[in-house]
MIPA-410198 format. One record per residue (C-alpha): x, y, z; residue number from 0. Coordinates in nm, 3 decimals, padded with zeros to 5 digits. Layout:
% residues N
[pt [X,Y,Z],NUM]
...
END
This chain:
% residues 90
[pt [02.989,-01.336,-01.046],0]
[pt [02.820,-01.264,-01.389],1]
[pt [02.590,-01.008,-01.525],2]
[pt [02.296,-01.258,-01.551],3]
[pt [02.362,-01.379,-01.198],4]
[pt [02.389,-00.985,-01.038],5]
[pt [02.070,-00.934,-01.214],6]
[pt [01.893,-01.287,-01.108],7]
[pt [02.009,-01.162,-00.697],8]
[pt [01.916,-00.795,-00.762],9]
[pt [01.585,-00.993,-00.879],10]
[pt [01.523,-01.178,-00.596],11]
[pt [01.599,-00.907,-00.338],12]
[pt [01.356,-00.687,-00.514],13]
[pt [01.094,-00.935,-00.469],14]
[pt [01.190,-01.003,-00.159],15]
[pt [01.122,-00.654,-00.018],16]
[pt [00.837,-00.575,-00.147],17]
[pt [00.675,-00.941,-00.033],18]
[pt [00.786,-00.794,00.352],19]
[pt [00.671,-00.429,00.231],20]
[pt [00.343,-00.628,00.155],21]
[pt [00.371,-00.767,00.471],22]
[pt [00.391,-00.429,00.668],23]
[pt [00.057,-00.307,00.458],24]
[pt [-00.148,-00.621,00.538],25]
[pt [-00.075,-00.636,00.943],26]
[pt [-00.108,-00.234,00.956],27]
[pt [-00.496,-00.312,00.781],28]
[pt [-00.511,-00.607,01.017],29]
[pt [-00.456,-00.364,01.358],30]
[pt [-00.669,-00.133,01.227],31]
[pt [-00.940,-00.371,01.201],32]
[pt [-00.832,-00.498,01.580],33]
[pt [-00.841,-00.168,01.679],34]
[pt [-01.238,-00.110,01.533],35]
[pt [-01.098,00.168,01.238],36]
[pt [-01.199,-00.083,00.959],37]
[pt [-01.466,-00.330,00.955],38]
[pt [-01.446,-00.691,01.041],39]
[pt [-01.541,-00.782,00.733],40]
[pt [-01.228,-00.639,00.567],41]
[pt [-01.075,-00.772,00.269],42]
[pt [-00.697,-00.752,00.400],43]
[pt [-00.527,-00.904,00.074],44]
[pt [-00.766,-00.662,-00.185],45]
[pt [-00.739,-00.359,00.047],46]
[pt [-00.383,-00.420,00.057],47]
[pt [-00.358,-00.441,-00.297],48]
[pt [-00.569,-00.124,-00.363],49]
[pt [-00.326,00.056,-00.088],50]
[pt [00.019,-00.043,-00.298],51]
[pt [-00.152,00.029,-00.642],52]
[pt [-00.293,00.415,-00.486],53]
[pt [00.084,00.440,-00.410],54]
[pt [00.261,00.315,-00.738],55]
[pt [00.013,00.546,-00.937],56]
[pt [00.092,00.854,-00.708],57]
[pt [00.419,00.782,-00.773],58]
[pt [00.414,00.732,-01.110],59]
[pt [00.196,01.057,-01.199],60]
[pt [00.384,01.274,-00.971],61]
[pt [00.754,01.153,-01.129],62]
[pt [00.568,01.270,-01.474],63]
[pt [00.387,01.592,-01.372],64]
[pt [00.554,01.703,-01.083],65]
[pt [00.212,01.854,-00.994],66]
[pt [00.205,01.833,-00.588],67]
[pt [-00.243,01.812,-00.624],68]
[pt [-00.143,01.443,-00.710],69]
[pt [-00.093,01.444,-00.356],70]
[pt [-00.423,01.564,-00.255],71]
[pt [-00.564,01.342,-00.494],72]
[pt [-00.449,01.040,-00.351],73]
[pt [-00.518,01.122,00.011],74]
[pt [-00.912,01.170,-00.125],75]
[pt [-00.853,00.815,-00.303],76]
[pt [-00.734,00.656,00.034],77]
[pt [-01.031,00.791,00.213],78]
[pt [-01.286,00.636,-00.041],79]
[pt [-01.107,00.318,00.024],80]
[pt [-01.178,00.326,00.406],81]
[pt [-01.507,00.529,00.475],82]
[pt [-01.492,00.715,00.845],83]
[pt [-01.675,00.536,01.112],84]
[pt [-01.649,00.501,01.462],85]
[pt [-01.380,00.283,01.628],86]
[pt [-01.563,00.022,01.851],87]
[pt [-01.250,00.110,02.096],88]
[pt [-01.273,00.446,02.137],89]
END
């Protein structure tokens, strides 16, 4: 096997995990909205997307500044994401 082709499968089994990662973000969003914790009117694919990029930037910032507050910081960013209401199955 050659360097290009190692690097073409590492590649493809990158992308490949993070389309199922993707795939774990957008059912969790899609129970929640089952389950009355986010509105029907959800945007799965944008709220996924918003989810992942909270995450890469957390992760970013934090490999940078090693400042734990990032933390902190990105739980308040999460919440603005998905206001509190009231499930409908409670």
């Amino acid at each position: 096997m050659t360097c290009v082709s190692k690097k073409a499968n590492a590649h493809e089994r990158v992308v490949q995990l993070m389309a199922e990662r993707n795939g774990v973000i957008e059912r969790v969003l899609k129970d929640a909205v089952a389950a009355g914790h986010l509105p029907e009117n959800t945007d799965i694919p944008q709220m996924s997307y918003e989810v992942l990029a909270l995450v890469a930037g957390t992760n970013l910032l934090f490999q940078l500044s090693k400042d734990p507050q990032i933390f902190q910081r990105a739980r308040r960013a999460l919440a603005a994401l998905n206001p509190p209401q009231r499930s409908r199955k409670a």
